[in-house]
PAZA-699300 format. One record per residue: residue in one letter; residue number from 0; y negated, z, x of N, C-alpha, C, O, CB in turn. Coordinates in pm, whole numbers, plus 50000, padded with zeros to 5 digits. Glycine has a CB too. Layout:
N
{aa: A | i: NUM | n.c2: Y | n.c3: Z | n.c1: X | ca.c2: Y | ca.c3: Z | ca.c1: X | c.c2: Y | c.c3: Z | c.c1: X | o.c2: Y | o.c3: Z | o.c1: X | cb.c2: Y | cb.c3: Z | cb.c1: X}
...
This chain:
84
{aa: X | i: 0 | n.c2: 50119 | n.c3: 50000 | n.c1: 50084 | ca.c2: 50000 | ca.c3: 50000 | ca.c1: 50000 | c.c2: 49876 | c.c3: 50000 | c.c1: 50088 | o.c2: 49888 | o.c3: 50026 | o.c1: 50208 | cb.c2: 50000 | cb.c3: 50122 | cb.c1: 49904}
{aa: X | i: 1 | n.c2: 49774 | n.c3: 49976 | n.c1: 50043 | ca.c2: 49640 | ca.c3: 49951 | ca.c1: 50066 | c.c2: 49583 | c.c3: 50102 | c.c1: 50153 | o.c2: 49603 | o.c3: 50214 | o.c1: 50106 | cb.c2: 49563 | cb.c3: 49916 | cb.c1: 49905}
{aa: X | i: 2 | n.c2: 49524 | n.c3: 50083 | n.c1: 50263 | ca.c2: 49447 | ca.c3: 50224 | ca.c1: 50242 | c.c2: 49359 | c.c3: 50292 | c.c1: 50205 | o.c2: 49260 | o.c3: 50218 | o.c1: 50205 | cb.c2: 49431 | cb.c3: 50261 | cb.c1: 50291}
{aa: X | i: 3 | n.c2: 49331 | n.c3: 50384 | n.c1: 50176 | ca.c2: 49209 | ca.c3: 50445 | ca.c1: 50081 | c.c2: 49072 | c.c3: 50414 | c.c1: 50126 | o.c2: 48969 | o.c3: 50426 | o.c1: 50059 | cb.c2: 49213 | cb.c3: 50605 | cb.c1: 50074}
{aa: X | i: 4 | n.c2: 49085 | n.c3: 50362 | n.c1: 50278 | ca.c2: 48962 | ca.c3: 50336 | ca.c1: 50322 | c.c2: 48906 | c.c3: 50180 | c.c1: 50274 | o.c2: 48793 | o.c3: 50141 | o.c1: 50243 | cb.c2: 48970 | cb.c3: 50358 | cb.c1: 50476}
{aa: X | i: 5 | n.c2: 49026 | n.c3: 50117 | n.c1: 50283 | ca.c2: 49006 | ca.c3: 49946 | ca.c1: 50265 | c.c2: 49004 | c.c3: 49945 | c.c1: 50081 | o.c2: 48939 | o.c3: 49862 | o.c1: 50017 | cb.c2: 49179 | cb.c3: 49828 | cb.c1: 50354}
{aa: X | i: 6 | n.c2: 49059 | n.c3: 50016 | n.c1: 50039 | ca.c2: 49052 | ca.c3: 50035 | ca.c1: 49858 | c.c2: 48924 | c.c3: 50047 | c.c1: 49841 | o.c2: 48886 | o.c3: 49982 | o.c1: 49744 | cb.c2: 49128 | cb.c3: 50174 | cb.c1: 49777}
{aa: X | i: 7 | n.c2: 48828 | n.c3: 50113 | n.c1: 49907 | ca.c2: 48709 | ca.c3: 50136 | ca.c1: 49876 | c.c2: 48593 | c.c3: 50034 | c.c1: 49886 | o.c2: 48481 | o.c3: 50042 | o.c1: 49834 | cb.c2: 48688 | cb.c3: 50232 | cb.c1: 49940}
{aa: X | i: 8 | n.c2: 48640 | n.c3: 49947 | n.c1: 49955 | ca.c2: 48601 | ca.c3: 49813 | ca.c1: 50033 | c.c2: 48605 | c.c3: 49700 | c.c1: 49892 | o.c2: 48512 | o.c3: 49644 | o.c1: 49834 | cb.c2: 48738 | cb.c3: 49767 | cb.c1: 50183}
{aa: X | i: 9 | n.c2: 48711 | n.c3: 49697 | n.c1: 49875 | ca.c2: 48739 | ca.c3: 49588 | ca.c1: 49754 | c.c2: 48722 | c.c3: 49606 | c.c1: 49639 | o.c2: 48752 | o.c3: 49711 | o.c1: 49581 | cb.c2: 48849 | cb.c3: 49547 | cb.c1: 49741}
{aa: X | i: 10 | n.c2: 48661 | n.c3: 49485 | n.c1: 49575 | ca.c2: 48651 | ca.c3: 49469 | ca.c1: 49432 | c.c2: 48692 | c.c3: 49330 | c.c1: 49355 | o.c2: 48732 | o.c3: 49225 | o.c1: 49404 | cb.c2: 48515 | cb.c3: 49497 | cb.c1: 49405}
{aa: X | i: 11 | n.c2: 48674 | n.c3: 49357 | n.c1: 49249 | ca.c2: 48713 | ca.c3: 49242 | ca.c1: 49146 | c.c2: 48619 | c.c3: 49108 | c.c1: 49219 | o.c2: 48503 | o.c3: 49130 | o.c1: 49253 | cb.c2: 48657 | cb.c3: 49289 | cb.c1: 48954}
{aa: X | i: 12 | n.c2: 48665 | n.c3: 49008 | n.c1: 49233 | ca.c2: 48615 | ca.c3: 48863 | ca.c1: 49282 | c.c2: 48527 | c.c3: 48830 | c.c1: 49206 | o.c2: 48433 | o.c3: 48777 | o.c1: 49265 | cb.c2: 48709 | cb.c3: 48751 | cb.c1: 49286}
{aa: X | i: 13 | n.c2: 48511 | n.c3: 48841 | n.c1: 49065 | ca.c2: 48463 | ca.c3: 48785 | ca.c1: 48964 | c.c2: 48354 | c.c3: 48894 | c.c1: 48904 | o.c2: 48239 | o.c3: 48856 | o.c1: 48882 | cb.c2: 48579 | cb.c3: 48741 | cb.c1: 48873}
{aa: X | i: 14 | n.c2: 48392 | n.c3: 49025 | n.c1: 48879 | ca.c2: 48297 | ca.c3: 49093 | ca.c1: 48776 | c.c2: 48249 | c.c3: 49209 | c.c1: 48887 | o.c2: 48191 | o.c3: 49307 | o.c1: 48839 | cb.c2: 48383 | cb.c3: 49159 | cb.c1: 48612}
{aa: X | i: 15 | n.c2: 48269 | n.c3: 49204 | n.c1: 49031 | ca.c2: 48259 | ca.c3: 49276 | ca.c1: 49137 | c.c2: 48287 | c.c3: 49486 | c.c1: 49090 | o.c2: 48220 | o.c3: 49575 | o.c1: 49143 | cb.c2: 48088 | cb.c3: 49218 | cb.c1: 49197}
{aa: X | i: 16 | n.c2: 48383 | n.c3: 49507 | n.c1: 49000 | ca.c2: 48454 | ca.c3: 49628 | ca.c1: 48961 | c.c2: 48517 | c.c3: 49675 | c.c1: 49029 | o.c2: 48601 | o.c3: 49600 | o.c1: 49078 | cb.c2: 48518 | cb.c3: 49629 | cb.c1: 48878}
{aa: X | i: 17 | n.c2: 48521 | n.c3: 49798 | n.c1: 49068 | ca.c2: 48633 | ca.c3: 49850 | ca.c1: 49181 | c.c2: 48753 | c.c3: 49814 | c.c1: 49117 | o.c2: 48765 | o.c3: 49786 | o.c1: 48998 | cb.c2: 48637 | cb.c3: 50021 | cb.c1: 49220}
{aa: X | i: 18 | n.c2: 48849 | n.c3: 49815 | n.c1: 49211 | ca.c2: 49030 | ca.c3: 49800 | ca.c1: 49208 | c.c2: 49074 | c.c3: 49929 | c.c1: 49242 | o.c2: 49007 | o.c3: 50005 | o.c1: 49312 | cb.c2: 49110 | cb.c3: 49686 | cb.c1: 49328}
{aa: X | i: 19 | n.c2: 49185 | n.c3: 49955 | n.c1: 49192 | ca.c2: 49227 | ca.c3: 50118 | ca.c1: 49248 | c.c2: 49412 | c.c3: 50046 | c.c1: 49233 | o.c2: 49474 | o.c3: 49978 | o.c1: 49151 | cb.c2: 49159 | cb.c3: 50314 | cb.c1: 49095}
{aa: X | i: 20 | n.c2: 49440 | n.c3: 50112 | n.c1: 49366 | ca.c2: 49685 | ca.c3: 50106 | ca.c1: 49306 | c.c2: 49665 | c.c3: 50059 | c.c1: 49168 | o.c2: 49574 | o.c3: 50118 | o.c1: 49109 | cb.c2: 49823 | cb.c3: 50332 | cb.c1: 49280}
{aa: X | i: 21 | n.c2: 49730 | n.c3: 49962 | n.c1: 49099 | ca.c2: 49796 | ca.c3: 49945 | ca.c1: 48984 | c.c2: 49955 | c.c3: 50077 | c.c1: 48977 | o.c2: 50027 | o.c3: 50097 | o.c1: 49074 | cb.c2: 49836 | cb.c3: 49761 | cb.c1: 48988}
{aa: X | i: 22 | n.c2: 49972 | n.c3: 50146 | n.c1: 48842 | ca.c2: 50037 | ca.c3: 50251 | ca.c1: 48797 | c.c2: 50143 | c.c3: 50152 | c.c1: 48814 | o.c2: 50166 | o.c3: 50038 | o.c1: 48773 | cb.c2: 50001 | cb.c3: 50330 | cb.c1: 48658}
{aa: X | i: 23 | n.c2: 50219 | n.c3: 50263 | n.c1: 48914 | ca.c2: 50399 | ca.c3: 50206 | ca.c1: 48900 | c.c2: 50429 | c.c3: 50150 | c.c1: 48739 | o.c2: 50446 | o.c3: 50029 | o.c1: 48722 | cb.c2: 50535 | cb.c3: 50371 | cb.c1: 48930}
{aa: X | i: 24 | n.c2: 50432 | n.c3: 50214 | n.c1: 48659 | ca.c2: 50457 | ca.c3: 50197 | ca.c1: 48493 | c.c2: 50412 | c.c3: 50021 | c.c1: 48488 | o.c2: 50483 | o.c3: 49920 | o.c1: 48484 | cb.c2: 50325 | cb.c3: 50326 | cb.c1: 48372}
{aa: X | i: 25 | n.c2: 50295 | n.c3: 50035 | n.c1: 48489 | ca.c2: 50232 | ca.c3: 49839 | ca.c1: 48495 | c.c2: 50269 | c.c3: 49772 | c.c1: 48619 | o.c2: 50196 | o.c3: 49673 | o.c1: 48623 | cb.c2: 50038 | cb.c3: 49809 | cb.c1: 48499}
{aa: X | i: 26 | n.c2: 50351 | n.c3: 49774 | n.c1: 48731 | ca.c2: 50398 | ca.c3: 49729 | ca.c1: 48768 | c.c2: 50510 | c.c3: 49668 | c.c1: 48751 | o.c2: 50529 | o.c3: 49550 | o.c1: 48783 | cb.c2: 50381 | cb.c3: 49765 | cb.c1: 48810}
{aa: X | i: 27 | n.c2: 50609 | n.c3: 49758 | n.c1: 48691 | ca.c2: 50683 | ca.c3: 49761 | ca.c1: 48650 | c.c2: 50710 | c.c3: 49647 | c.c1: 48549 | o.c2: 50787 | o.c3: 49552 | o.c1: 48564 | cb.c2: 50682 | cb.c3: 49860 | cb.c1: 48631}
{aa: X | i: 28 | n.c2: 50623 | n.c3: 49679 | n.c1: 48434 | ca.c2: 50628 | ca.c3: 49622 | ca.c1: 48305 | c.c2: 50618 | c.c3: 49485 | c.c1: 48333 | o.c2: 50695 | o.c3: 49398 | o.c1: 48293 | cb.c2: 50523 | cb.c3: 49671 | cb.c1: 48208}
{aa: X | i: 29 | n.c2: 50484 | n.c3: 49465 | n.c1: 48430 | ca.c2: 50478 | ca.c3: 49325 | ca.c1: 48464 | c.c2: 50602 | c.c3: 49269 | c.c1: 48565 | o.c2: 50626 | o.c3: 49149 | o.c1: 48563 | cb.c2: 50335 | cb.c3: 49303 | cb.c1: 48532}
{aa: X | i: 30 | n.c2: 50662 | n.c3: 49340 | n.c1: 48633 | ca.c2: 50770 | ca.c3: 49269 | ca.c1: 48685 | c.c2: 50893 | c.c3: 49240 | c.c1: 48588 | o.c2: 50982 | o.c3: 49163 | o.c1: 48625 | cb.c2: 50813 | cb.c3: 49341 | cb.c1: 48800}
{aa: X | i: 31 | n.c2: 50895 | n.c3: 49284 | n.c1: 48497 | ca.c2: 50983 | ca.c3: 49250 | ca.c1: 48384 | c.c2: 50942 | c.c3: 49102 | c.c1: 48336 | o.c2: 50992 | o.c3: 48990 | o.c1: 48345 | cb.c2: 50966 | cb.c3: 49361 | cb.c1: 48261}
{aa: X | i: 32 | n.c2: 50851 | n.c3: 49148 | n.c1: 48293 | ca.c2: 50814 | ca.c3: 49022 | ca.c1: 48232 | c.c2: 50774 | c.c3: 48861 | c.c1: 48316 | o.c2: 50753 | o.c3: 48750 | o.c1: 48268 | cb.c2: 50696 | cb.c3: 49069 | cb.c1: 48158}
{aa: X | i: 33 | n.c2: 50776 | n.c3: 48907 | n.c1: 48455 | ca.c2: 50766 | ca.c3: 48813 | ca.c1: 48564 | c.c2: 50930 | c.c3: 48737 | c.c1: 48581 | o.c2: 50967 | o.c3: 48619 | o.c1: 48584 | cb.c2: 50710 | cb.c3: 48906 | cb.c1: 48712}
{aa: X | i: 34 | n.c2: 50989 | n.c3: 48841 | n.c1: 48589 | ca.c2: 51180 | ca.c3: 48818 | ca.c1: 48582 | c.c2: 51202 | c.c3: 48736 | c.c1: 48465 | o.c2: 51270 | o.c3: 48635 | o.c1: 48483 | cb.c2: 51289 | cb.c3: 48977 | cb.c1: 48553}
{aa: X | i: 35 | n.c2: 51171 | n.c3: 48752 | n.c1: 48381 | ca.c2: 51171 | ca.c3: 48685 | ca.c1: 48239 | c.c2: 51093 | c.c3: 48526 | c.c1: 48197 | o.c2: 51101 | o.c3: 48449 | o.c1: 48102 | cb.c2: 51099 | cb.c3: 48797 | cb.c1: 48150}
{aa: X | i: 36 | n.c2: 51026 | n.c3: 48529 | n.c1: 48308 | ca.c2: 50958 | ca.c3: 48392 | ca.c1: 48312 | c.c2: 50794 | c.c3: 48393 | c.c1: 48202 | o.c2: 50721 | o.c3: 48300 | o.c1: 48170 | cb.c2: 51095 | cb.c3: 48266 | cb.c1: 48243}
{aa: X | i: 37 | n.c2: 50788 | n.c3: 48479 | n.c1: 48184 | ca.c2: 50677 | ca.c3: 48512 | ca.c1: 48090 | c.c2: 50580 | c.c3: 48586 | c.c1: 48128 | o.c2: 50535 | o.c3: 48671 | o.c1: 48051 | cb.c2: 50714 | cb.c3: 48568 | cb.c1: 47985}
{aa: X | i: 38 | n.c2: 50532 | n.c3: 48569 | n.c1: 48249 | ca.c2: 50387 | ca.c3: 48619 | ca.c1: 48342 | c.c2: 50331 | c.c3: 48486 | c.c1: 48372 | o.c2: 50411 | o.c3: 48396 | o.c1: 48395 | cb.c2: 50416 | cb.c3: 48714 | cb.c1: 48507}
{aa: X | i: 39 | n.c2: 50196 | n.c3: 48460 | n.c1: 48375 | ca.c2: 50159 | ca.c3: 48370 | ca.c1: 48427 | c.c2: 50042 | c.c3: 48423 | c.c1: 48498 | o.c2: 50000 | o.c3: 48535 | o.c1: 48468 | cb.c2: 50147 | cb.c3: 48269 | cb.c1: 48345}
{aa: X | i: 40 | n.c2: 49978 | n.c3: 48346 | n.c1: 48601 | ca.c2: 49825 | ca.c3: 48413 | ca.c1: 48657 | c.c2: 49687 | c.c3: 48295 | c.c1: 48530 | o.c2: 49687 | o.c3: 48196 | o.c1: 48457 | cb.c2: 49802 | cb.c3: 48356 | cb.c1: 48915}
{aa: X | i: 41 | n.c2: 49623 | n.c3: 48369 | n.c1: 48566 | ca.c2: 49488 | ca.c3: 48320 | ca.c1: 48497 | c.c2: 49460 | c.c3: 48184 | c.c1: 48517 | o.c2: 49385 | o.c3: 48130 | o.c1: 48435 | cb.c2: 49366 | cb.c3: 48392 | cb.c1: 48547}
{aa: X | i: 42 | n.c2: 49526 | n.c3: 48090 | n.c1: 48651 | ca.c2: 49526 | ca.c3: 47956 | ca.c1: 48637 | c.c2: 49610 | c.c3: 47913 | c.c1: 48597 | o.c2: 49640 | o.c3: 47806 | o.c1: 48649 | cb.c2: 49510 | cb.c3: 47895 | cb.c1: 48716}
{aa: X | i: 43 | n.c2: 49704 | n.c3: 47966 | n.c1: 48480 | ca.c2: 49779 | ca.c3: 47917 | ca.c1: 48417 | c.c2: 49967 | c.c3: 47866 | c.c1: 48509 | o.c2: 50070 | o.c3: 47807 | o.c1: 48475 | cb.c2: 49675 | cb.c3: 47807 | cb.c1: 48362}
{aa: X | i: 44 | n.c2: 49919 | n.c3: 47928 | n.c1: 48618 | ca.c2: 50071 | ca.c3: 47927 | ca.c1: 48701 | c.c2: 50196 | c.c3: 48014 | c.c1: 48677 | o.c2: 50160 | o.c3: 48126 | o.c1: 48716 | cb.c2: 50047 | cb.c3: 47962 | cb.c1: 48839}
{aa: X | i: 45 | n.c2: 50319 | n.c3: 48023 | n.c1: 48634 | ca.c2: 50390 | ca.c3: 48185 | ca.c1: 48632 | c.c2: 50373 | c.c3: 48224 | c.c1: 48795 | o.c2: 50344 | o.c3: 48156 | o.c1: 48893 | cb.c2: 50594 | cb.c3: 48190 | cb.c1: 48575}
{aa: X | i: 46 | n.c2: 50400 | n.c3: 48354 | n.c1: 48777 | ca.c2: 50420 | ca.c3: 48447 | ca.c1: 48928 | c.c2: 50590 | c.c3: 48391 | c.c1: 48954 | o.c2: 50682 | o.c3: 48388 | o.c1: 48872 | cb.c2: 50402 | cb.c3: 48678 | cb.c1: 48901}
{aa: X | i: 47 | n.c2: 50591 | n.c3: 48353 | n.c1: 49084 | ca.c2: 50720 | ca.c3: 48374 | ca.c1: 49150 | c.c2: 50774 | c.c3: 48455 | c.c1: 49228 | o.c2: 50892 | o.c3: 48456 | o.c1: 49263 | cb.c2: 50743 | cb.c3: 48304 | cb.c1: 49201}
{aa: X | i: 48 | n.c2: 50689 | n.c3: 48527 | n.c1: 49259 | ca.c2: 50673 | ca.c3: 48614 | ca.c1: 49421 | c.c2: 50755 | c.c3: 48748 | c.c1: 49323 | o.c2: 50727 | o.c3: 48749 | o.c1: 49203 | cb.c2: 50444 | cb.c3: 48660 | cb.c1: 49512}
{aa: X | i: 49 | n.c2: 50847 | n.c3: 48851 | n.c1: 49373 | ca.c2: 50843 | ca.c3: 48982 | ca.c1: 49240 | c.c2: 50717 | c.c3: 49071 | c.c1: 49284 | o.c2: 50650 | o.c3: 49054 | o.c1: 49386 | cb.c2: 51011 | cb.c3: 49107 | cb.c1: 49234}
{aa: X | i: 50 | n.c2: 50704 | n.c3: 49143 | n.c1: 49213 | ca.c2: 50546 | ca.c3: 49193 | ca.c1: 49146 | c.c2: 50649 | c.c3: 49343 | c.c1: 49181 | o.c2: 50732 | o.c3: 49391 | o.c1: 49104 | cb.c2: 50471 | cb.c3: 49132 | cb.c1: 48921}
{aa: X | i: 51 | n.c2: 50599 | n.c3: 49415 | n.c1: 49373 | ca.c2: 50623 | ca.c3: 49585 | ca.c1: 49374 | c.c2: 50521 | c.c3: 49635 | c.c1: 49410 | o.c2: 50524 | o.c3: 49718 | o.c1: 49500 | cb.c2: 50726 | cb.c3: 49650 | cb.c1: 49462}
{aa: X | i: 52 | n.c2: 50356 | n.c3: 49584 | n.c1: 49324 | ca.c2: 50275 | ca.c3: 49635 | ca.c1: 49365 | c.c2: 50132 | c.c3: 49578 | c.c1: 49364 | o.c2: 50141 | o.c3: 49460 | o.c1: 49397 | cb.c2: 50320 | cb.c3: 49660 | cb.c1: 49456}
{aa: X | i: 53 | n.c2: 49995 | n.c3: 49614 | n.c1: 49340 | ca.c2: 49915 | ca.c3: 49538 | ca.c1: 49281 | c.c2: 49770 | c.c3: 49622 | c.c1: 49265 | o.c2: 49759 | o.c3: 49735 | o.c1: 49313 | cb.c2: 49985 | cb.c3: 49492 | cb.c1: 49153}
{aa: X | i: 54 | n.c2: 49659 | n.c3: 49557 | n.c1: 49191 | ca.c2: 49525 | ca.c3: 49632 | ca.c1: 49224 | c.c2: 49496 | c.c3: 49584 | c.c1: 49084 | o.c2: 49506 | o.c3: 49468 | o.c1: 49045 | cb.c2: 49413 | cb.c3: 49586 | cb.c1: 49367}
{aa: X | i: 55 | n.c2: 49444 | n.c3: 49724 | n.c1: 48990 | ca.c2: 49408 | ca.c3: 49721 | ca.c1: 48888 | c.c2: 49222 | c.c3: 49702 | c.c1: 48898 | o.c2: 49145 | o.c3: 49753 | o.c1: 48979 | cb.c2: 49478 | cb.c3: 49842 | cb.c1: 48826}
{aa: X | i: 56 | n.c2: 49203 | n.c3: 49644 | n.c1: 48824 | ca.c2: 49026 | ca.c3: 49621 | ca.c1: 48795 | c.c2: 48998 | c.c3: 49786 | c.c1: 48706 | o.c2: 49071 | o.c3: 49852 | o.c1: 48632 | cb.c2: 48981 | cb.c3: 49431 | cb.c1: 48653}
{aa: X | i: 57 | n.c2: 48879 | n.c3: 49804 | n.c1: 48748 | ca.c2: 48889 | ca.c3: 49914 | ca.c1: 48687 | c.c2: 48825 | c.c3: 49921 | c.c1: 48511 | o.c2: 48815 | o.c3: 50032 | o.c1: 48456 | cb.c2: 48821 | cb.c3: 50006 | cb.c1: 48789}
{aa: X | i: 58 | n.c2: 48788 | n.c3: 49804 | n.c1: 48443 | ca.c2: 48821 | ca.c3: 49806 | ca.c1: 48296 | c.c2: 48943 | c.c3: 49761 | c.c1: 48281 | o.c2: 48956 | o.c3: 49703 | o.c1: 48173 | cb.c2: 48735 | cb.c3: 49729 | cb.c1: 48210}
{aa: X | i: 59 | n.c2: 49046 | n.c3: 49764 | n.c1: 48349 | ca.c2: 49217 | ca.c3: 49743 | ca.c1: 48345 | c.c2: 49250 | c.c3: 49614 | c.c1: 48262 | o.c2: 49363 | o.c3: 49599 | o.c1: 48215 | cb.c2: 49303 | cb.c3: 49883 | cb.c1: 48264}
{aa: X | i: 60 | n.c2: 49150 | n.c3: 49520 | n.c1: 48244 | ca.c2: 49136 | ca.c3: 49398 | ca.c1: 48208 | c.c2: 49215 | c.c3: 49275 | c.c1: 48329 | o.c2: 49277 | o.c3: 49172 | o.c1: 48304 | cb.c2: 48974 | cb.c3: 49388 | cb.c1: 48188}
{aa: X | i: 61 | n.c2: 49191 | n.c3: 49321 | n.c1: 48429 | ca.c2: 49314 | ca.c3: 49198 | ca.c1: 48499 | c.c2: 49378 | c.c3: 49296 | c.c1: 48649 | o.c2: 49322 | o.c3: 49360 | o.c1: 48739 | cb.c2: 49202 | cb.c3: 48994 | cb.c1: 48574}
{aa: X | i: 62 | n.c2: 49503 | n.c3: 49270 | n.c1: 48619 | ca.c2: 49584 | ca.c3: 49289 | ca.c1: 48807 | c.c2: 49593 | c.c3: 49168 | c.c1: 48882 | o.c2: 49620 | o.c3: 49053 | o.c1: 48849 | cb.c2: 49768 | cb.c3: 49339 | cb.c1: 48815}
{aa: X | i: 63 | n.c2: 49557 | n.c3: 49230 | n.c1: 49010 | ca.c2: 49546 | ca.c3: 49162 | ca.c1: 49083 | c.c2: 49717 | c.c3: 49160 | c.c1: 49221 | o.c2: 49706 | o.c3: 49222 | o.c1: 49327 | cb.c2: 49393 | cb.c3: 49207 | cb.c1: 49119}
{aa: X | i: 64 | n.c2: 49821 | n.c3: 49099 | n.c1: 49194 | ca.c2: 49927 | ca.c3: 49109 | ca.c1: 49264 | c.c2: 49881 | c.c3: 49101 | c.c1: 49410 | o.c2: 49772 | o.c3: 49063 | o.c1: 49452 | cb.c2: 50024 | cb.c3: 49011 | cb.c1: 49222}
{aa: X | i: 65 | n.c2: 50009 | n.c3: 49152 | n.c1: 49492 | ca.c2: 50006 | ca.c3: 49157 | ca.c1: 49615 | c.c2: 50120 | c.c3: 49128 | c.c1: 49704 | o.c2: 50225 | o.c3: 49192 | o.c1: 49712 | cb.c2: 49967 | cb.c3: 49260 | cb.c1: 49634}
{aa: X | i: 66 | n.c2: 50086 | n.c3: 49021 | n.c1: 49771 | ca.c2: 50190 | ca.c3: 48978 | ca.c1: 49852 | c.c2: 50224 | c.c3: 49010 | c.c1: 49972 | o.c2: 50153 | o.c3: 48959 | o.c1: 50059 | cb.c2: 50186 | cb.c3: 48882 | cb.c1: 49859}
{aa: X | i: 67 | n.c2: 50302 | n.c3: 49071 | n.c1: 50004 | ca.c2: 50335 | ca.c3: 49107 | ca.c1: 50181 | c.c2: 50260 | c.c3: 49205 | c.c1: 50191 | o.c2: 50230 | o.c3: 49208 | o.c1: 50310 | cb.c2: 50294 | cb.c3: 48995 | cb.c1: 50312}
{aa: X | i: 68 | n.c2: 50205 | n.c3: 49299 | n.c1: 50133 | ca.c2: 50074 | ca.c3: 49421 | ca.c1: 50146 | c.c2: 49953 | c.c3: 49283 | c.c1: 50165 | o.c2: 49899 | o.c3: 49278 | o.c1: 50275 | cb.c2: 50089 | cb.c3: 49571 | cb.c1: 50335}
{aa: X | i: 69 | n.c2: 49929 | n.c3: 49217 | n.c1: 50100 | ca.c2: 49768 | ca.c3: 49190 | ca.c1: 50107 | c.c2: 49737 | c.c3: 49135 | c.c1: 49924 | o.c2: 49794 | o.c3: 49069 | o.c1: 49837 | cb.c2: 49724 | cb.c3: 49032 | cb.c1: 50256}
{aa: X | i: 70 | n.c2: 49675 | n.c3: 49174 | n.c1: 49933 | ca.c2: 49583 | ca.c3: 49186 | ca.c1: 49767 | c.c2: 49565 | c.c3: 49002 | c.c1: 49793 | o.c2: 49533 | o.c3: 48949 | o.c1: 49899 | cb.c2: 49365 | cb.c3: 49325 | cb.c1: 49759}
{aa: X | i: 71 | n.c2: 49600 | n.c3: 48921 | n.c1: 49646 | ca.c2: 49547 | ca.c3: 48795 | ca.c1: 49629 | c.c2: 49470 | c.c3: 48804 | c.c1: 49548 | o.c2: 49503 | o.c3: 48796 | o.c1: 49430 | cb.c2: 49618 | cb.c3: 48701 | cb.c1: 49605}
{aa: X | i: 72 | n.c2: 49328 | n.c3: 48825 | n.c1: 49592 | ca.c2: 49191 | ca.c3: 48872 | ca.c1: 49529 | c.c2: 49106 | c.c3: 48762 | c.c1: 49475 | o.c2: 48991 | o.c3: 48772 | o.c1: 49431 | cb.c2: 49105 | cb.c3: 48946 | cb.c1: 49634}
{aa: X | i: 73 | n.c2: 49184 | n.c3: 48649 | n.c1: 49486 | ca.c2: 49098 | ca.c3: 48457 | ca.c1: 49368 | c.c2: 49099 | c.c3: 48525 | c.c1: 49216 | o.c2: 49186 | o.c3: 48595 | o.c1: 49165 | cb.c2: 49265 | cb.c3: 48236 | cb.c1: 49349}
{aa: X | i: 74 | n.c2: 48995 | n.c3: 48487 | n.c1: 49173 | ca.c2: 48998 | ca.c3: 48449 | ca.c1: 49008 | c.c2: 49110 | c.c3: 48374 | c.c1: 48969 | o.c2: 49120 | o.c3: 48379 | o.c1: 48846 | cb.c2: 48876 | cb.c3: 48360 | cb.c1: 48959}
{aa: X | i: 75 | n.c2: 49191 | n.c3: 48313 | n.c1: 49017 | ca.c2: 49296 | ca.c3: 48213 | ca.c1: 48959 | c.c2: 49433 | c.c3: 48359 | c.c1: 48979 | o.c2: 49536 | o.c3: 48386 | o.c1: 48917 | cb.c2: 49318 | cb.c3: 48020 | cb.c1: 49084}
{aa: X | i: 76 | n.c2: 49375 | n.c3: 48406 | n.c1: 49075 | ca.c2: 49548 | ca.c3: 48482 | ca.c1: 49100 | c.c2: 49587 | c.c3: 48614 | c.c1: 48983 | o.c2: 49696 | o.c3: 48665 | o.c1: 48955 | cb.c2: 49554 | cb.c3: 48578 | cb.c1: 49293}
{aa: X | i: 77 | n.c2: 49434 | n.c3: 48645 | n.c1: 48926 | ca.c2: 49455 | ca.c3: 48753 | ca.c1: 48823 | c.c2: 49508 | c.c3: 48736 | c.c1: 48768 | o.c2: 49515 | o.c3: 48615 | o.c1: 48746 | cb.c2: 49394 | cb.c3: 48798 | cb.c1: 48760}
{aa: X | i: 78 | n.c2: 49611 | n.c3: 48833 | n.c1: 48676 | ca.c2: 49682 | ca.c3: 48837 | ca.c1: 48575 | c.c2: 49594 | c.c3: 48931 | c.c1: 48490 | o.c2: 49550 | o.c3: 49043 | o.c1: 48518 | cb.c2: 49824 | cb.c3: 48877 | cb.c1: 48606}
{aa: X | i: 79 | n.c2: 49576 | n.c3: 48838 | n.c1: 48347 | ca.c2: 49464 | ca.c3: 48899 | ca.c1: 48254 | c.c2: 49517 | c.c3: 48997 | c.c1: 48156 | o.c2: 49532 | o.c3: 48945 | o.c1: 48045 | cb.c2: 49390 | cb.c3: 48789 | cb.c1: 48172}
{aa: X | i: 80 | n.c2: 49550 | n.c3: 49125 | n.c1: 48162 | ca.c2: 49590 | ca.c3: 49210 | ca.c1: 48046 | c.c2: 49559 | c.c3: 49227 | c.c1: 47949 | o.c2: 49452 | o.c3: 49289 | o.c1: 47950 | cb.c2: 49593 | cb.c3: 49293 | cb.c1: 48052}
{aa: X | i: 81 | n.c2: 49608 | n.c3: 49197 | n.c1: 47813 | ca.c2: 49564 | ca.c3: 49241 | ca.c1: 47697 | c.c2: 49485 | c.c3: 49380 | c.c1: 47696 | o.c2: 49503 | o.c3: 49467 | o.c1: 47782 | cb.c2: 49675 | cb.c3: 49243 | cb.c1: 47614}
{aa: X | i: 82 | n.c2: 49388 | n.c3: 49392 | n.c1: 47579 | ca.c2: 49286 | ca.c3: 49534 | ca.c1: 47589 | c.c2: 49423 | c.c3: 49628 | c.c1: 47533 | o.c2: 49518 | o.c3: 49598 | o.c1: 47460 | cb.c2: 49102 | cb.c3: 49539 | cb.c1: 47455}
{aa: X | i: 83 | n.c2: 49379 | n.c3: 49768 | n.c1: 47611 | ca.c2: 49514 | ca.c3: 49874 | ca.c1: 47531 | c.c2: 49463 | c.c3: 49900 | c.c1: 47401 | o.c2: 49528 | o.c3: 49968 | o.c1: 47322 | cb.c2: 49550 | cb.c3: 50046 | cb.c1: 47609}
């Protein structure tokens, strides 16, 4: 994971919002649904990569996945969450 120092560093690409760890729980959920073929990112691509880990926007409106430990921080790479 990210470190607390570099977490503090980054934000949303688009609405410039802090990111904080995405909750194991939404990781999770979204890797289900990634396995299932029913994740896509915001440019309309599915995720192939599996999803153990990720950076929540902080109106929890999009995750941002992470590959190899590095955050893919494009507007295209978000995955847009429904409002809770």
């Amino acid at each position: 994971m990210i470190s607390d120092e570099l977490l503090t560093l980054l934000c949303c690409p688009e609405t410039r919002q802090p990111l904080a760890a995405a909750p194991s729980e939404l990781v999770a959920k979204l890797e289900a649904q990634r396995a299932a073929g029913k994740l896509i990112n915001r440019a309309g691509q599915p995720l192939s990569e599996p999803i153990t880990e990720g950076l929540l926007r902080a109106d929890g409106a999009a995750f941002f996945p992470m590959s190899d430990g590095i955050p893919l921080l494009t507007p295209d790479d978000a995955v847009l969450l429904p409002p809770p």
